[in-house]
N, C-alpha and C positions, 0 to 999 in steps of 0.2 A: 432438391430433396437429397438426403443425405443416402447413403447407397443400404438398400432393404434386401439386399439379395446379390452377394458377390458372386457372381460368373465364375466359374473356372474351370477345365478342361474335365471332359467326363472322367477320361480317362486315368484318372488320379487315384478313386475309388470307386470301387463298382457299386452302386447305390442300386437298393431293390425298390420298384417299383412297383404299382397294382396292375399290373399289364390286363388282366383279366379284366380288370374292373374298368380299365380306359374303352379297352374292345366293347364292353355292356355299353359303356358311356357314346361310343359312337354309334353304334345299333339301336340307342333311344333314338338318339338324333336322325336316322334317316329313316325310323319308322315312324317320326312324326308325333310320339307321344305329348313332347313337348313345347306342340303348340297350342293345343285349345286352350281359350280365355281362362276357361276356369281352372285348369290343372297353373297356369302362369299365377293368378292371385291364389290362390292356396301355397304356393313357396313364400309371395311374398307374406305372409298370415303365419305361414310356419318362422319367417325369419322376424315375423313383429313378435312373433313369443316366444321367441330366445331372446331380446332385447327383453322383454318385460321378466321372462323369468329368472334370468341371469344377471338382470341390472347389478345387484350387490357382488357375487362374480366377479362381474368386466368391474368394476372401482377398485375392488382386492388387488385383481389382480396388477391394474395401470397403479396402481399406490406401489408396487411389487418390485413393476418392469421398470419404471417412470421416475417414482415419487409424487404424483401426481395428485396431487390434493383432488376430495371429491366433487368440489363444485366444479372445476377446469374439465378433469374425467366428465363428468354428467352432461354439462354440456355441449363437450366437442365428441366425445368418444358413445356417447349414449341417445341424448335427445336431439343431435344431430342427424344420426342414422333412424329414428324413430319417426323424425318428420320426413325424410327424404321417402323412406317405405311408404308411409302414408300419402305421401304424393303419390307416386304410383300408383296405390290401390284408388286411389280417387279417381284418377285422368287412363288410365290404360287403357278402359274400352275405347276412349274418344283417340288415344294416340293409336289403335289400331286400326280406325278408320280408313277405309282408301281414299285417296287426294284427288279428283277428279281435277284434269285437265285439258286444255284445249285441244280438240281435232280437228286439223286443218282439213279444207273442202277434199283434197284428195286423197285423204283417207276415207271418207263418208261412202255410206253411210255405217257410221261406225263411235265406238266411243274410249276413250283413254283413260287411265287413271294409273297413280301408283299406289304399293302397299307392302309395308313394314316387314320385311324379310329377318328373321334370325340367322345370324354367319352359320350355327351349329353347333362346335364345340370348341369353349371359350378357354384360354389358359391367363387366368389371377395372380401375378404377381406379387404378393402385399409387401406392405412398409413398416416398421417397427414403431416409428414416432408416435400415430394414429392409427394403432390395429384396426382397431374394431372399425372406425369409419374407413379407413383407406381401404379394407374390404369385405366389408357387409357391404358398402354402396355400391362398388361395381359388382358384388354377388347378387345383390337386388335387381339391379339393371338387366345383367344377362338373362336371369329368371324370368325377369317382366318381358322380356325382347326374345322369350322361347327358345333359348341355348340351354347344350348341357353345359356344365364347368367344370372346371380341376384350377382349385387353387393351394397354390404353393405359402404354407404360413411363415412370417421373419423366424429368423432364429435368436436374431438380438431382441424379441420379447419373447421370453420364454413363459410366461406365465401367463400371461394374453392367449397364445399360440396353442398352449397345451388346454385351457377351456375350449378353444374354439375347437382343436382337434379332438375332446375327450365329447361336448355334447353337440356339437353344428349338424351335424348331419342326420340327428334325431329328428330334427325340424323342417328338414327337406324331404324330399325323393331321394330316396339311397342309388336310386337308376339314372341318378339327373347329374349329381354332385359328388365329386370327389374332395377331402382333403388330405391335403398331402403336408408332413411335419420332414423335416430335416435343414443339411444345410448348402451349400454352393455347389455339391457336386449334385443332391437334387437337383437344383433348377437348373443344371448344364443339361444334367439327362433326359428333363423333361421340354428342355428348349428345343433338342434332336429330334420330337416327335412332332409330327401335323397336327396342329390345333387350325381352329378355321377363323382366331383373330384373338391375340394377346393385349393386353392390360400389362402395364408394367409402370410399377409408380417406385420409384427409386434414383438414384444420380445421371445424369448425363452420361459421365463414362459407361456406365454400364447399362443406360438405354441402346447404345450405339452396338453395343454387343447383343443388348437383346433384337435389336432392328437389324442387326446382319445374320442371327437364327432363323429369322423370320422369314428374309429373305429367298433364303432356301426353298422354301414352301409357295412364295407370294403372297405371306398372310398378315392379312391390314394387322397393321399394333394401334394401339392408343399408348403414350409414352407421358406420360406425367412427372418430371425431371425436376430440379433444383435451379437452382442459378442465383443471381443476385435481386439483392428487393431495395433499390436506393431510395431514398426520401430524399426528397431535396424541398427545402424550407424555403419561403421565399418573405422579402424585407418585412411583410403588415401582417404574419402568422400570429396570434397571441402566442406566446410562448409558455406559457405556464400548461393551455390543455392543449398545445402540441407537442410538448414535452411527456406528459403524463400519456396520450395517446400512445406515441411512440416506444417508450418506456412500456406499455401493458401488452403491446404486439411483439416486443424483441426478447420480453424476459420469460413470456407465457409458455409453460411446460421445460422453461430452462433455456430457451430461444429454440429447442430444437422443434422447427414449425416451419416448414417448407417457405412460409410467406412474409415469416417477419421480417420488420426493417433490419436490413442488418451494413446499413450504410448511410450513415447523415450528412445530406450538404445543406451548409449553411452559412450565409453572410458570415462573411469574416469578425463584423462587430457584434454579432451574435452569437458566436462562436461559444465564450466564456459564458452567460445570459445562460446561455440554452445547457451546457452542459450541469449547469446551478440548478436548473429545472430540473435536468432527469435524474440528479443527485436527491432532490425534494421527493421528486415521485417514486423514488427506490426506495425509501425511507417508508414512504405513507402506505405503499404497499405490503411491503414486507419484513418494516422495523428498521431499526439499527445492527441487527443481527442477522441475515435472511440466511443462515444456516439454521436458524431455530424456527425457521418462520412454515408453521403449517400450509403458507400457499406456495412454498417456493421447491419447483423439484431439482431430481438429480439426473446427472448424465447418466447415459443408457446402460455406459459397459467401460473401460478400462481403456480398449482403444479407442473409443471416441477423446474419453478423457486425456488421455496423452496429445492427442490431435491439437485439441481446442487449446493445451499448452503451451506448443510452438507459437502460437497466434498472440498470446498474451505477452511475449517476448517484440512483439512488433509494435514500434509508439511507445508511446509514454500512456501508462497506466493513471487517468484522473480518476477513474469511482470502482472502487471496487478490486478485485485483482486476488484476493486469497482465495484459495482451493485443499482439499480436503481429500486427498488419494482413496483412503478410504473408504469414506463413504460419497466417495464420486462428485463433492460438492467444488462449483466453482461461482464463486459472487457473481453477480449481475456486474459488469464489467463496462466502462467506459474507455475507449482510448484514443488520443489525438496523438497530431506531431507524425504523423505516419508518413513513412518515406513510399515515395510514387510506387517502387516495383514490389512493394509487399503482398505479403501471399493473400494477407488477412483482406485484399483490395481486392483481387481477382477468382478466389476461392470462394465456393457457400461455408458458410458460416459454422451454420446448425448447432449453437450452442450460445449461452449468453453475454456475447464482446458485441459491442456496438462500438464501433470507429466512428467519430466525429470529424468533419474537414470543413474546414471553410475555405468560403469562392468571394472572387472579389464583382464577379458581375453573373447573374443569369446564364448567359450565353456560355459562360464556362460551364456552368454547372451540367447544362444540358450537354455540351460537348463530353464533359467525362463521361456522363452515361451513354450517350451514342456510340463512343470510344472502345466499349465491352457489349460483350455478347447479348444481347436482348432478354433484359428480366423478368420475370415470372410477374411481378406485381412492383409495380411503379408507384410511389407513393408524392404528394403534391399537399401544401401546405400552406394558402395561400386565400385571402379572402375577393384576389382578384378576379373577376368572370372574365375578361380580355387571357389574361394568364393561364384561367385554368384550359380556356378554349383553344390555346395554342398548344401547351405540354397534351393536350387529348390528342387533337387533332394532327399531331405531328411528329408525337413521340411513338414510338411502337414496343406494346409489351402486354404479355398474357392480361394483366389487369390493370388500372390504372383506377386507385382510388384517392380520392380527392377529401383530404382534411379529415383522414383516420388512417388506421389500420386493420387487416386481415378481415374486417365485419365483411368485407365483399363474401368470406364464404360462409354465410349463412343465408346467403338471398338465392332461393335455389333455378331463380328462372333466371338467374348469370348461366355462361360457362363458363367450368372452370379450367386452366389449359394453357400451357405456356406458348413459349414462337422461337425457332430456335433452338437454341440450346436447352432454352428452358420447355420443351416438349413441344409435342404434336395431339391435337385429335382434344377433348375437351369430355370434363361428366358434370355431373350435379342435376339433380330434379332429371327435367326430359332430356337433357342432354345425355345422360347416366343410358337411359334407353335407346336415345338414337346411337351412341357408342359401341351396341351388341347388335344394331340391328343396318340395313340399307333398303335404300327403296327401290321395290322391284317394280318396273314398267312392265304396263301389260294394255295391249293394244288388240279391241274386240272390236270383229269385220263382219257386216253381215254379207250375205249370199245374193243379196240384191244387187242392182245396177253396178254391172261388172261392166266396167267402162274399155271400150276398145283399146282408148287410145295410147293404153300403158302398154299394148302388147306390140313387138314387130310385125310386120314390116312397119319401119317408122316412115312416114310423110312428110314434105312440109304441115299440113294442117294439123296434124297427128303434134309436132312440135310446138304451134303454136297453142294447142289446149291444153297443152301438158305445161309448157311457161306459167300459161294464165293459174290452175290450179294452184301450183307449188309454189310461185310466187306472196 
């Protein structure tokens, strides 16, 4: 994922904080406010009607930040976080259940179980790409999982950022949730302080920096990062709806989407084929013009857009290739012919360039990918089950979807979650919950038949019934 929150040294600017209001926020949390069931499903009810009351809002605003046509917005940024809440409220008594589990004879007579602990007080990182989902879902989660939070909103969506910061917390417990607006020297200062388990969905680089703030404290992160999402096509793909597939995951919101393809390996004789395809399916989706095209958005901000320019400079430009400074527009972009040490090959993307390569056998193909850092979402292309059973079984990577793109995150009983480079720790549906919460063991002993034999002086017989038990 592209970087949602630059790091950098506090001491740069002295940024004000709610210090009062963190100190309430910890004083909720160790007085236990919030945790009954019912105070936890009332945040999430408060946070399903900021979704429904703000729906036109959150589209305004991603049309603003984005360029984000309404269907793409609605679906990802809106009815995405609206089913995920609603899963919660469905399942949360049952996921707060305690687990009963086995006790061994020399615990007896006695009984075990575990149960769903909240860390406390949560620190939210968000991301720009996917406001509103990248943090209403893990704000949901914490809620449901009985933490307070303080989330930090992007600053590269400033129009996203400033709804959620002008009406979010009308919707919650003002004693639960903080949010907090600003920019990199916020989230240094607010990295300095003990939180009892951060969120952090933004770049690699700057996961490593948020996992060494953390550190300080010993406080679990979830790190939800970037990296590479390769596709690799193999000889008997149809080409026409793996083209178009691929093509709808690498250009959707402008490619900047943590999971799209943003690497094609393909048969060397397929090479030309496949690139004719995703030329057809640029076309049918978004015209002959996708500067005029109501589905097609724009880059975030000015440096991203300078970024994604270097990269157009690398390869030979086959589809696509004009850009637009001012109004942030850069075509849905093709490129082959790419020399091995390009940046555009070891870099996340997060913008509309798809580099095409062709392999002259499998084994290469899978070798390039082994060859770099473990990606987020592996993509497979291929109507073989021998094939597809091998690239699962033997490739390693956050996702591994088979003859699509990115729909893996709409199935909410996946985790979502990279390996690597591409993150640690996972959300989505109960994952989103198990995320904020750990399970706490608890071992209940009665008062009955207090067995000698655990006590000194030990015996031989003394040792042989203590074998037998604990064995």
């Amino acid at each position: 994922m592209d970087e949602s929150t630059t790091v950098k040294s506090a001491a740069a600017q002295d940024v004000s904080l709610p210090h009062e209001r963190l100190r309430q926020l910890r004083q909720s949390v160790d007085s236990g406010i919030v945790r009954p069931l019912a105070w936890r499903l009332a945040q999430l009810g408060g946070l399903l009607r900021f979704v429904d009351e703000q729906e036109e809002a959150m589209l305004e605003a991603l049309k603003a930040d984005l360029g984000r046509c309404r269907a793409d917005a609605r679906m990802a940024d809106v009815s995405m976080v609206r089913a995920e809440i609603r899963l919660m409220q469905k399942n949360l008594r049952r996921w707060l259940r305690p687990r009963r589990v086995r006790t061994p004879l020399a615990a007896q007579p006695g009984r075990s179980w575990t149960q769903p602990e909240p860390f406390g007080l949560a620190l939210i990182l968000g991301t720009w790409n996917y406001p509103f989902q990248q943090i209403l879902i893990p704000l949901a989660g914490a809620l449901a999982a009985g933490n307070s939070a303080v989330m930090k909103l992007p600053e590269s969506a400033p129009h996203s950022s400033t709804l959620m910061a002008a009406h979010l917390e009308r919707y919650v417990d003002p004693e639960a949730v903080i949010v907090i607006s600003g920019g990199p020297e916020t989230a240094s200062q607010l990295l300095e302080l003990r939180f009892d388990k951060i969120f952090y969905t933004g770049s690699s680089r700057v996961g490593r920096i948020v996992m060494a703030a953390a550190a300080a404290n010993l406080t679990p992160v979830t790190l939800e990062l970037g990296g590479k999402n390769p596709v690799i096509v193999a000889e008997d793909a149809p080409i026409e709806i793996t083209a178009r597939r691929i093509a709808w995951g690498r250009f959707m919101n402008c490619g900047q989407l943590c999971v799209a393809p943003d690497c094609v390996l393909v048969p060397e004789r397929l090479r030309i084929p496949l690139i004719e395809a995703l030329g057809e399916a640029i076309v049918r989706f978004y015209g002959s013009d996708p500067q005029r095209s109501e589905s097609y958005g724009r880059i975030v901000n000015a440096t991203h857009f300078a970024r994604l320019q270097q990269f157009l400079k690398e390869g030979r430009v086959v589809i696509g290739g004009q850009s637009d400074e001012k109004d942030r527009y850069i075509a849905p972009t093709v490129l082959t012919d790419i020399p091995d040490d390009a940046t555009v090959l070891r870099d996340e993307i997060f913008g509309p360039i798809l580099p095409v390569i062709g392999y002259d056998s499998l084994e290469q193909a899978l070798s390039f990918v082994r060859s770099r850092p473990k990606p987020l979402q592996l993509h497979l292309f291929t109507k073989d089950r021998r094939l597809q059973h091998q690239v699962v079984n033997t490739m390693s990577a956050g996702t591994i979807v088979v003859n699509d793109s990115i729909v893996s995150q709409i199935v909410p009983d996946l985790p979502f979650g990279g390996v690597g480079d591409s993150g640690m720790g996972s959300f989505h549906g109960r994952y989103t919950f198990e995320a904020f919460s750990r399970p706490k063991a608890v071992l209940h002993r009665s008062f009955r038949a207090d067995l000698d034999a655990r006590y000194p002086p030990f015996t031989g017989m003394k040792d042989r019934i203590l074998r037998w038990l604990i064995s």
